[in-house]
ZADO-1210 file (C-alpha; in nm, 4 decimals, padded with zeros to 6 digits):
<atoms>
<atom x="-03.1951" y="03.1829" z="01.8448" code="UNK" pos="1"/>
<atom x="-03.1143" y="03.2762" z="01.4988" code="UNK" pos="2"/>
<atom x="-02.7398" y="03.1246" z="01.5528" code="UNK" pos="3"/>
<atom x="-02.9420" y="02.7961" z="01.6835" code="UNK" pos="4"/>
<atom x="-03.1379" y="02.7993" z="01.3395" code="UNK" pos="5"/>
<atom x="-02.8391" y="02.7866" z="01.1355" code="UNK" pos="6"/>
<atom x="-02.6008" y="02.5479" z="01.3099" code="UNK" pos="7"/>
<atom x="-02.9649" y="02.3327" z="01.2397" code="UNK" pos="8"/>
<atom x="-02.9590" y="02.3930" z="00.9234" code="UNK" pos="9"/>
<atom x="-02.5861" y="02.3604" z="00.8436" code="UNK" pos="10"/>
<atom x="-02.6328" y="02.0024" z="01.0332" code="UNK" pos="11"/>
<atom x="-02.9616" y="01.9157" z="00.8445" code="UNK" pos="12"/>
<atom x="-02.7768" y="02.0168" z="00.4961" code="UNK" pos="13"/>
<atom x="-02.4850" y="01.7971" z="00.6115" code="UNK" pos="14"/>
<atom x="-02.7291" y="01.4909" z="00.6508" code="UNK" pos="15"/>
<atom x="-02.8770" y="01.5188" z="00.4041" code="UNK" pos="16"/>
<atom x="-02.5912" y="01.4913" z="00.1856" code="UNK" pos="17"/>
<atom x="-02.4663" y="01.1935" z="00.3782" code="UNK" pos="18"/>
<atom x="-02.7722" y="00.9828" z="00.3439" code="UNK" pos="19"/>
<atom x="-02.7881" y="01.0710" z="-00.0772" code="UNK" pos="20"/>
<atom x="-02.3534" y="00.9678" z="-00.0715" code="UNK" pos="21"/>
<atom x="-02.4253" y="00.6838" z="00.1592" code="UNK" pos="22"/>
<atom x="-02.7996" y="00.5227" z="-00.0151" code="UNK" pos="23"/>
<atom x="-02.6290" y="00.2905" z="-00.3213" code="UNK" pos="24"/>
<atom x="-02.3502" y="00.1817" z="-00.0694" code="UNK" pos="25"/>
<atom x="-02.6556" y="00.0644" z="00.1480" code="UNK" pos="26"/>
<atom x="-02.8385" y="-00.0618" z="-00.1613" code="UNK" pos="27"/>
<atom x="-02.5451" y="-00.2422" z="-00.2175" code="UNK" pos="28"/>
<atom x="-02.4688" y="-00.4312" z="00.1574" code="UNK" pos="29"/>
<atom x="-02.8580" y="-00.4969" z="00.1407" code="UNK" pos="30"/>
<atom x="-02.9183" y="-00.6500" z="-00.1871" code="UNK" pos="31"/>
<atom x="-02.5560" y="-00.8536" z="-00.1499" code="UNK" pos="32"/>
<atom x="-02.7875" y="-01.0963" z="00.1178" code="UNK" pos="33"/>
<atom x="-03.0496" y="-01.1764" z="-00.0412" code="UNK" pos="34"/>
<atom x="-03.1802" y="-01.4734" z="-00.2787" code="UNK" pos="35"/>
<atom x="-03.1298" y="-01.3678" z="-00.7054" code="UNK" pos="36"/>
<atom x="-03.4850" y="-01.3083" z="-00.7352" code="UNK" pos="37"/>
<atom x="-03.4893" y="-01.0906" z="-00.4543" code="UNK" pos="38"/>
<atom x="-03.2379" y="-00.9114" z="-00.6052" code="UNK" pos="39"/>
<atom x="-03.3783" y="-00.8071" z="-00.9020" code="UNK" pos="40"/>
<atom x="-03.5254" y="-00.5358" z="-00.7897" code="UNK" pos="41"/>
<atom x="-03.2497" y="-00.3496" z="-00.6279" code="UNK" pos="42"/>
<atom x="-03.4432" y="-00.1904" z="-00.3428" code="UNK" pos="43"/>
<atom x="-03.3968" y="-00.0635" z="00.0637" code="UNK" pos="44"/>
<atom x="-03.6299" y="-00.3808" z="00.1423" code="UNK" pos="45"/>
<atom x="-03.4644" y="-00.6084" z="00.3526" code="UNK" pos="46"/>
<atom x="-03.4466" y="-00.9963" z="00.2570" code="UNK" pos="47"/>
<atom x="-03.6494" y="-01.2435" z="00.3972" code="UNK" pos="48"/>
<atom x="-03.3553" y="-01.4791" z="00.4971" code="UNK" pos="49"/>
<atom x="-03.0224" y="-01.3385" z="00.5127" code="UNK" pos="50"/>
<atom x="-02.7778" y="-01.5387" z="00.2288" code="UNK" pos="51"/>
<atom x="-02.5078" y="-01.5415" z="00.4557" code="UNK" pos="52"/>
<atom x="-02.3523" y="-01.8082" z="00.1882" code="UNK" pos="53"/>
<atom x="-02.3393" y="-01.5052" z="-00.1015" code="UNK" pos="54"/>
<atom x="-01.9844" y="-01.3899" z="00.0209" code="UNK" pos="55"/>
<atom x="-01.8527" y="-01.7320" z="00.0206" code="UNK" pos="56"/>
<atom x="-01.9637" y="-01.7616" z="-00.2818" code="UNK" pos="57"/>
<atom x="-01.8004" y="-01.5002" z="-00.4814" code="UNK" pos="58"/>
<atom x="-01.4686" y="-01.5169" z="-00.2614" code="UNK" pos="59"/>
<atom x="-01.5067" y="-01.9313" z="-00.4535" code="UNK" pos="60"/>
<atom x="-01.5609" y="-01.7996" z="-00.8170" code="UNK" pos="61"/>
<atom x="-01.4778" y="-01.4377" z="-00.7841" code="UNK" pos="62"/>
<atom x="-01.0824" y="-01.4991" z="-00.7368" code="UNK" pos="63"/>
<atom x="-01.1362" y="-01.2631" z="-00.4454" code="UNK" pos="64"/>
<atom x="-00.8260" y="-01.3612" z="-00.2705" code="UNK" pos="65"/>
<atom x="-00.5424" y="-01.3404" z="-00.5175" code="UNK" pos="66"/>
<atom x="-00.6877" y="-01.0035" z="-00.6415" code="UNK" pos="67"/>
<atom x="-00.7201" y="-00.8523" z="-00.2349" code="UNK" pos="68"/>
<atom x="-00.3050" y="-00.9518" z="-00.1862" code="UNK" pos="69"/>
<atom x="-00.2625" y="-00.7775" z="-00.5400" code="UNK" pos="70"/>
<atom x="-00.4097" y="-00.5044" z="-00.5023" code="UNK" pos="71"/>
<atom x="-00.2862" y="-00.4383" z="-00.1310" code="UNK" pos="72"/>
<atom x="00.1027" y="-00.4575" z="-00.2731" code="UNK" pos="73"/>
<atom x="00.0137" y="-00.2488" z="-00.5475" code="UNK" pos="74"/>
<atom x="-00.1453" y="00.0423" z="-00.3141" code="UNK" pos="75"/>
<atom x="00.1430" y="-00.0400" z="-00.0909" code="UNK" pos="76"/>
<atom x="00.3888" y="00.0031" z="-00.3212" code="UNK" pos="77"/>
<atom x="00.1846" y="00.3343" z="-00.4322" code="UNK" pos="78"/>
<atom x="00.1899" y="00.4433" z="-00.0761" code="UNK" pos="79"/>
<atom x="00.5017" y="00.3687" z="-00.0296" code="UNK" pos="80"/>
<atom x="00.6761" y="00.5428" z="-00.3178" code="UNK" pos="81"/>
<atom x="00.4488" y="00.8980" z="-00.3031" code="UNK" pos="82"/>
<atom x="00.5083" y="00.9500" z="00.0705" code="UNK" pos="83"/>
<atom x="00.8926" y="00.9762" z="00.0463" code="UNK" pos="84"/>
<atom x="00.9632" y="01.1259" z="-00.2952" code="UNK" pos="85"/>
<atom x="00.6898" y="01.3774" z="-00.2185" code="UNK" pos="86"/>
<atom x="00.7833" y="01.4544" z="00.1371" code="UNK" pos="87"/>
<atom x="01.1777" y="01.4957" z="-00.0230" code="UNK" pos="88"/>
<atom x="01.0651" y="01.6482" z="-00.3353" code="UNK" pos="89"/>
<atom x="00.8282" y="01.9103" z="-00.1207" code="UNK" pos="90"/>
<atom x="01.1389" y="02.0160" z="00.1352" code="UNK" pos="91"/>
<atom x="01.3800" y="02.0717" z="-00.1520" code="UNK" pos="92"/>
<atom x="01.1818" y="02.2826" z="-00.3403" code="UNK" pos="93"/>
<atom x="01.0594" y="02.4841" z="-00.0332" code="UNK" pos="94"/>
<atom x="01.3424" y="02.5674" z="00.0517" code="UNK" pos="95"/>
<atom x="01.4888" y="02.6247" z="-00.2654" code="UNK" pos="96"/>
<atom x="01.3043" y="02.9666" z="-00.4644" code="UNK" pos="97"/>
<atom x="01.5325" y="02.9311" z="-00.7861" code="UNK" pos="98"/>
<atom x="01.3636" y="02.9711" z="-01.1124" code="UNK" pos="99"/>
<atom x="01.4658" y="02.6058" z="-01.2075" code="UNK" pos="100"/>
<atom x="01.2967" y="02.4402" z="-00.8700" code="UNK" pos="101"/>
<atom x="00.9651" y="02.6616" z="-00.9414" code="UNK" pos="102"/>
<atom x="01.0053" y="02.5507" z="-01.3123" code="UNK" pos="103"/>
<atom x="01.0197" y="02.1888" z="-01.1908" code="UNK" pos="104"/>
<atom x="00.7434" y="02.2384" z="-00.9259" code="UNK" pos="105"/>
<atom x="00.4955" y="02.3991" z="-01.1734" code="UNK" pos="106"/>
<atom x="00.5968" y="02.1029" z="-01.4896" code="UNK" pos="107"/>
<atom x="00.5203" y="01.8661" z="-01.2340" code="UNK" pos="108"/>
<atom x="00.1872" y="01.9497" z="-01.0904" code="UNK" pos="109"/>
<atom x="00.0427" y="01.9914" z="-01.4369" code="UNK" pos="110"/>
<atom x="00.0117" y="01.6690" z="-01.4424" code="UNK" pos="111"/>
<atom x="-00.3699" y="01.7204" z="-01.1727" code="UNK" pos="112"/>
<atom x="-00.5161" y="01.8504" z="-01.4888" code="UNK" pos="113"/>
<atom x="-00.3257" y="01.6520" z="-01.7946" code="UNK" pos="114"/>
<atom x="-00.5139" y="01.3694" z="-01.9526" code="UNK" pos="115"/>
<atom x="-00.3012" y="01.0397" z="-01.9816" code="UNK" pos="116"/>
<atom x="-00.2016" y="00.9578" z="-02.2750" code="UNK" pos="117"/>
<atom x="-00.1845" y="00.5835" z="-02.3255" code="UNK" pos="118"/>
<atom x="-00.0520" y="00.5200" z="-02.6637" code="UNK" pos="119"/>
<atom x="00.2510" y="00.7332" z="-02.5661" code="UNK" pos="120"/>
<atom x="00.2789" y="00.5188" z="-02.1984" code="UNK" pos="121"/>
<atom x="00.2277" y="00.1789" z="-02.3421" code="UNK" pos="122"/>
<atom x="00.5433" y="00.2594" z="-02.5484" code="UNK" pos="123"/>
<atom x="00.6785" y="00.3567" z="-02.2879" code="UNK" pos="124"/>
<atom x="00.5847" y="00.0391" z="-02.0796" code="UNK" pos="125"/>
<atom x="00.7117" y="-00.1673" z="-02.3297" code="UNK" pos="126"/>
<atom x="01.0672" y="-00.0049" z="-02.3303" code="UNK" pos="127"/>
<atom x="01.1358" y="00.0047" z="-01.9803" code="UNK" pos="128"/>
<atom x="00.9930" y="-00.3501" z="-02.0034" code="UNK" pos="129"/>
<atom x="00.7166" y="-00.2994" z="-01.7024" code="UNK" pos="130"/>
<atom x="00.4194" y="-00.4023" z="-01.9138" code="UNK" pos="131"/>
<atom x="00.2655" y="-00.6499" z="-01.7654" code="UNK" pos="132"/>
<atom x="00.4838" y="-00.6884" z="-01.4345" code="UNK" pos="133"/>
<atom x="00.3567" y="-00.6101" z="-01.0651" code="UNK" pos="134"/>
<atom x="00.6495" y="-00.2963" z="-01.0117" code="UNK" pos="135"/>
<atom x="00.5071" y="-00.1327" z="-01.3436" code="UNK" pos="136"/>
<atom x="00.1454" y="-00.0829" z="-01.2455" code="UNK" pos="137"/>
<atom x="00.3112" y="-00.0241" z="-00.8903" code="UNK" pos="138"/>
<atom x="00.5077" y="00.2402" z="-01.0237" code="UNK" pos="139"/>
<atom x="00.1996" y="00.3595" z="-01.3052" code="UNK" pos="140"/>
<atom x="-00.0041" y="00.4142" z="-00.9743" code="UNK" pos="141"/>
<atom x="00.2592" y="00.6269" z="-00.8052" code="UNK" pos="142"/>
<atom x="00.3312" y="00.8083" z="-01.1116" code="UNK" pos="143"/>
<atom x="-00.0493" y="00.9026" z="-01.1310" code="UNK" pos="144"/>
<atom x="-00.0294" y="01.0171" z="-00.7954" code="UNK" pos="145"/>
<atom x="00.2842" y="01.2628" z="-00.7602" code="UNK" pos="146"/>
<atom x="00.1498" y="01.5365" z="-00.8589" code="UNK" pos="147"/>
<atom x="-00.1523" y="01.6329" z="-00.6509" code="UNK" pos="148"/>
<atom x="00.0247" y="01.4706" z="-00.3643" code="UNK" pos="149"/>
<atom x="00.3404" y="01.7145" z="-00.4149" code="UNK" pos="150"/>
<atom x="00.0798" y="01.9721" z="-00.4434" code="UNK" pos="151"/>
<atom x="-00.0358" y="01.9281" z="-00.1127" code="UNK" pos="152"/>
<atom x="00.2947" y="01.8227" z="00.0977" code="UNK" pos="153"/>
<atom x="00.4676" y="02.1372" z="-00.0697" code="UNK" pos="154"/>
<atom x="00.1852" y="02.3629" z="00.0853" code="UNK" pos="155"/>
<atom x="00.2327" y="02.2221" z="00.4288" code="UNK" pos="156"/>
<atom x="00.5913" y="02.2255" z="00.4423" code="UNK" pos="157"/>
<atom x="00.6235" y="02.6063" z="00.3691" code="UNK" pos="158"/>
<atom x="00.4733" y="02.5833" z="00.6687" code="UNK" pos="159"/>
<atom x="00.7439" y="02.4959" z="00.8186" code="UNK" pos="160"/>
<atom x="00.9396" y="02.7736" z="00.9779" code="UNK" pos="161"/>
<atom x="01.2947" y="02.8063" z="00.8484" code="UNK" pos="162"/>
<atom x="01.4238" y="02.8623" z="01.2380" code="UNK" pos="163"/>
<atom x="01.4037" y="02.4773" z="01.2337" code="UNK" pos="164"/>
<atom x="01.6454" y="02.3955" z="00.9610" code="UNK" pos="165"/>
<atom x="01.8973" y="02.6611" z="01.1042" code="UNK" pos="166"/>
<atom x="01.8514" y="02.5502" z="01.4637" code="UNK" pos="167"/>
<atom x="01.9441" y="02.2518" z="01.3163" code="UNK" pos="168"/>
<atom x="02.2111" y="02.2645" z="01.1228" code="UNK" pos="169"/>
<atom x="02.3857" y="02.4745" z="01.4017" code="UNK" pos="170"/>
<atom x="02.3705" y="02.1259" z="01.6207" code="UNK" pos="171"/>
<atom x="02.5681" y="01.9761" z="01.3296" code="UNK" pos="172"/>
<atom x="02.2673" y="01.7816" z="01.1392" code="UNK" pos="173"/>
<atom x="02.3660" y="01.7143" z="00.7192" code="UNK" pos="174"/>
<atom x="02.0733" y="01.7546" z="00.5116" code="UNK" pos="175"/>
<atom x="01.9857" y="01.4153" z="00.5098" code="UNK" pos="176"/>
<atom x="01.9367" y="01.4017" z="00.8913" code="UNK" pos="177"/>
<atom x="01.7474" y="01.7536" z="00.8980" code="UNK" pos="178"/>
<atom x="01.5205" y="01.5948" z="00.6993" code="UNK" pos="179"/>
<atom x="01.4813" y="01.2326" z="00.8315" code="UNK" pos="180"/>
<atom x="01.5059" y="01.3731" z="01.2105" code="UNK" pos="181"/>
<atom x="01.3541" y="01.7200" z="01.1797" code="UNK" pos="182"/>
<atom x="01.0916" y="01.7507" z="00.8717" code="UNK" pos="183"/>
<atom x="01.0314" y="01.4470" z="00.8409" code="UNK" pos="184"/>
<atom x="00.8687" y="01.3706" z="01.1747" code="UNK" pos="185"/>
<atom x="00.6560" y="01.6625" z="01.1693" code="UNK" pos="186"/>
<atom x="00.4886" y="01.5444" z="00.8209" code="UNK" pos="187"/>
<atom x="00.3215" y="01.3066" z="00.9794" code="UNK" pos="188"/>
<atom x="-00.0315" y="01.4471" z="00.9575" code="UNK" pos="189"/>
<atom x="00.0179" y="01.5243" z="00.5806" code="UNK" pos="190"/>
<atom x="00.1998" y="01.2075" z="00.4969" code="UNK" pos="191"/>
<atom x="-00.0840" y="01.0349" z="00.6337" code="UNK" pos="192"/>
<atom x="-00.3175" y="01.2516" z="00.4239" code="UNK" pos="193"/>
<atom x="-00.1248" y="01.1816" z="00.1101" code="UNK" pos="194"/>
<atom x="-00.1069" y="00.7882" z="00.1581" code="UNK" pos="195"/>
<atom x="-00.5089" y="00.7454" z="00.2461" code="UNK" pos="196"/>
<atom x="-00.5900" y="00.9821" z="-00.0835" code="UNK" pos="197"/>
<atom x="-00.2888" y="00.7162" z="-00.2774" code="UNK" pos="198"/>
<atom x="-00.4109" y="00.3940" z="-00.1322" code="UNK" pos="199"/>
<atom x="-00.7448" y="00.4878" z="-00.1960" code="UNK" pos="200"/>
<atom x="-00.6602" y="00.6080" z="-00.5802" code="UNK" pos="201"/>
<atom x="-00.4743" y="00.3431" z="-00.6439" code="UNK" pos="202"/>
<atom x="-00.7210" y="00.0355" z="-00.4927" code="UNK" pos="203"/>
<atom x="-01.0195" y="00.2104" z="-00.7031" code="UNK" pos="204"/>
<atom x="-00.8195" y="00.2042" z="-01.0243" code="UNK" pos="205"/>
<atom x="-00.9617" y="00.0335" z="-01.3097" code="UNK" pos="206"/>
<atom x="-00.8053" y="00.1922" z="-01.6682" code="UNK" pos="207"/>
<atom x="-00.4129" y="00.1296" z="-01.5703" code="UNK" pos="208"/>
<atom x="-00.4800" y="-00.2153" z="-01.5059" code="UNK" pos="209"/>
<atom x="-00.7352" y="-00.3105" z="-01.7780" code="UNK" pos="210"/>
<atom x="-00.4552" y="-00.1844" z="-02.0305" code="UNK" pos="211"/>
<atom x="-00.1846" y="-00.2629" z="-01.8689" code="UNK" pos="212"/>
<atom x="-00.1739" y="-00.6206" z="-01.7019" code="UNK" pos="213"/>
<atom x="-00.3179" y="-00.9009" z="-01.9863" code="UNK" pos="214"/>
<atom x="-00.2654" y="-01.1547" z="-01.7021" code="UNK" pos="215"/>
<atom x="-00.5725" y="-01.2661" z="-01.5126" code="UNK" pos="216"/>
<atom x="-00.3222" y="-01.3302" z="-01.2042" code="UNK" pos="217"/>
<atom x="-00.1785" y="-01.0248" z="-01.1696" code="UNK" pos="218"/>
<atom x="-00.5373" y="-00.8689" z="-01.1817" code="UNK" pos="219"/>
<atom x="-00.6663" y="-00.6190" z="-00.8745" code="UNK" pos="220"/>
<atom x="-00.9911" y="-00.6064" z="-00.7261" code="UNK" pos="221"/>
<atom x="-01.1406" y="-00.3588" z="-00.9437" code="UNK" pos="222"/>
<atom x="-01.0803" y="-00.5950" z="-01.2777" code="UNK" pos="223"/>
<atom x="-01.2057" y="-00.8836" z="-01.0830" code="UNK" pos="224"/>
<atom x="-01.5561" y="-00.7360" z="-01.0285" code="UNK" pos="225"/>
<atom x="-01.5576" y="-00.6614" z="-01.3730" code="UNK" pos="226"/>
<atom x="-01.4764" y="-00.9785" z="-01.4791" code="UNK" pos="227"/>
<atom x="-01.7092" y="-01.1267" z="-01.2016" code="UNK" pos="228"/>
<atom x="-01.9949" y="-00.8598" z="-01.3348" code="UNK" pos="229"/>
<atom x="-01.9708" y="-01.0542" z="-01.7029" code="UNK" pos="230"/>
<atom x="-01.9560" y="-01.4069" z="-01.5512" code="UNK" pos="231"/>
<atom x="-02.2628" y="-01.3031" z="-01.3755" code="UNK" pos="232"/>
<atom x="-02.4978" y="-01.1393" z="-01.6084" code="UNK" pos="233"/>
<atom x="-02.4189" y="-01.4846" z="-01.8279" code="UNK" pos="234"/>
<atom x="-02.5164" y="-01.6699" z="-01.5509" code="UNK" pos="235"/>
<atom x="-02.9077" y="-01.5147" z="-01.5747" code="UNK" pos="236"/>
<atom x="-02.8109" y="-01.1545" z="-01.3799" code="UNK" pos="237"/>
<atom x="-02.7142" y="-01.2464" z="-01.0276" code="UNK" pos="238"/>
<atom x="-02.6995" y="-00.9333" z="-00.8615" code="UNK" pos="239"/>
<atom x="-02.6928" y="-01.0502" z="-00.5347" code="UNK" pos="240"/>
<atom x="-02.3287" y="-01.1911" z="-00.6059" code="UNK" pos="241"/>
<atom x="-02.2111" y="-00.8731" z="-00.7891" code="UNK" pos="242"/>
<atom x="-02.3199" y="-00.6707" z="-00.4695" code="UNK" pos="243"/>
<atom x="-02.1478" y="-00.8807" z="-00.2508" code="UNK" pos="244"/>
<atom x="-01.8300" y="-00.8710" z="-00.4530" code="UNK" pos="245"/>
<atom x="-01.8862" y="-00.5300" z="-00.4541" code="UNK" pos="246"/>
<atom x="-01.8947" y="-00.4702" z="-00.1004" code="UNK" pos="247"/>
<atom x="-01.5949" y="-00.7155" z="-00.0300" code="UNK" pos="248"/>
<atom x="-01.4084" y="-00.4730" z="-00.3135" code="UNK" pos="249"/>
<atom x="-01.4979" y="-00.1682" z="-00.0913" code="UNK" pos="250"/>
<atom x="-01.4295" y="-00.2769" z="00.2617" code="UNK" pos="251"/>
<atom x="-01.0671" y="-00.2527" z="00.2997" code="UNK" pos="252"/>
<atom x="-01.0698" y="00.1272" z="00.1559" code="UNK" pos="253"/>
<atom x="-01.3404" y="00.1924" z="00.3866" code="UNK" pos="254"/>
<atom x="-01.1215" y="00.0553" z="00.6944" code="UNK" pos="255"/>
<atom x="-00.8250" y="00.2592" z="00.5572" code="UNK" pos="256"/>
<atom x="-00.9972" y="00.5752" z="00.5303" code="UNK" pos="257"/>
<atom x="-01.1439" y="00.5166" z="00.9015" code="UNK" pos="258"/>
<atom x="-00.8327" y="00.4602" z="01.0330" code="UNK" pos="259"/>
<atom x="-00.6781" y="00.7647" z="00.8891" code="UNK" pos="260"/>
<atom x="-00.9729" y="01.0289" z="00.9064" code="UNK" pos="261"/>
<atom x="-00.8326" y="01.1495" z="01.2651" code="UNK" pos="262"/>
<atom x="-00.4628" y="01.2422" z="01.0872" code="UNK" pos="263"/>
<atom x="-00.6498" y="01.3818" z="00.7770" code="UNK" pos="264"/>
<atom x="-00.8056" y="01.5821" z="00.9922" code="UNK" pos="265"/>
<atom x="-00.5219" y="01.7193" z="01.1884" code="UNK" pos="266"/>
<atom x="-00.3150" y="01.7438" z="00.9377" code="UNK" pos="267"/>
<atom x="-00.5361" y="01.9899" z="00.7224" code="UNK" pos="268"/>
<atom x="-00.5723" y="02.2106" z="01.0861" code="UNK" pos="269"/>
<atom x="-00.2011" y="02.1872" z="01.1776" code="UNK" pos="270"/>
<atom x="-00.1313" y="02.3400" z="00.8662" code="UNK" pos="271"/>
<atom x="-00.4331" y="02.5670" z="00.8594" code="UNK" pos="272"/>
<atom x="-00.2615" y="02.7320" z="01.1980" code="UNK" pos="273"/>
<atom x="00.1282" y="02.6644" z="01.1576" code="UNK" pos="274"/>
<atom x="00.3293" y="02.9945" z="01.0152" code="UNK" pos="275"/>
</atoms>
């Protein structure tokens, strides 16, 4: 009985905290149908006719389109470029316990709890000549990235057992193909796990772009809604459109992290019982 009491309790803790992470996400998909006057008061209440014609709307004026195809190929890119240097960077330095790789390891992941410094990365930008281009905020997003996601593939690939890089190279495999035929395949779960957590960071990004692309075109989905929320509050507060641009911003990370829950979640077991 007591056991029964706190699995109950456990679950009634865990809903609890669900409905107070998912409420202004519902506020959100709620308010985003109904008329502006409805809106204004930013409540659970449901509208009296559904404004279907909101989304259409702000995909029209909210250059929702140009901004979704942007920001995918940025994330992409993101995706993209963490997965392999971190899955390469994260064998190499497992299996390597030299002074200079743990050196290198530990420089590297200091950069979870580093603030940016922008003055010194604009100049930097402007050097390299990736200010205002697609691969620079492609690469800025990666770069942002590395080092929580080398964090995490580095822990799972020590567990790893070293039997499967001598089996290996006893059958004749180089290093490149006991990585790419033998590691590699087995990071799936934590690949997976990295590239949700750096589509996700990178989609939801709004300082790298706001100083870093002064072109309107090249603009992602998080600058558009801002740009959208200022058109709008000129326009005598429509917050019916600003929800539903909201919502459109937040669908396709939603769908990504859905679709990549189940490998999070094996991923974070398989290496909670490899070793």
């Amino acid at each position: 009985m007591a056991k029964f009491f706190r699995v109950l309790l456990k679950n009634g803790f865990a809903w609890v905290i669900s409905i107070v992470v998912l409420i202004p996400f519902v506020v959100m998909v709620v308010n985003s149908f109904k008329t502006k006057e409805e809106s204004y008061s930013m409540t659970l209440k449901l509208p009296a006719v559904f404004q279907f014609h909101n989304y259409w709307t702000v995909i029209e004026q909210g250059n929702i389109v140009s901004s979704f195809f942007n920001s995918f190929m940025y994330a992409t890119i993101c995706v993209v470029v963490i997965v392999l240097t971190c899955s390469m960077a994260a064998f190499v330095i497992s299996r390597n316990e030299s002074g200079l790789h743990k050196f290198i390891y530990y420089l590297i992941i200091t950069g979870i709890v580093l603030p940016v410094n922008y003055v010194a990365l604009m100049k930097v930008m402007q050097v390299t000549l990736l200010n205002n281009t697609r691969l620079g905020i492609s690469l800025l997003f990666a770069a942002m990235n590395i080092p929580i996601s080398l964090f995490i593939s580095t822990g799972f690939v020590n567990t790893i057992p070293r039997d499967l890089d001598e089996a290996a190279i006893i059958d004749g495999c180089g290093p490149w193909s006991l990585f790419f035929k033998v590691i590699l395949p087995l990071l799936k779960p934590i690949a997976v796990t990295v590239g949700v957590l750096g589509f996700m960071a990178a989609w939801n990004d709004f300082m790298m772009p706001l100083y870093y692309l002064n072109n309107s075109e090249k603009w992602p989905m998080s600058l558009t809604v801002y740009n959208f929320f200022g058109a709008s509050m000129q326009a005598q507060r429509q917050w019916n459109l600003v929800c539903a641009d909201i919502v459109l911003t937040s669908v396709p990370v939603i769908i990504v992290y859905l679709l990549g829950q189940r490998y999070i979640v094996s991923g974070v077991t398989a290496g909670a019982v490899k070793g």
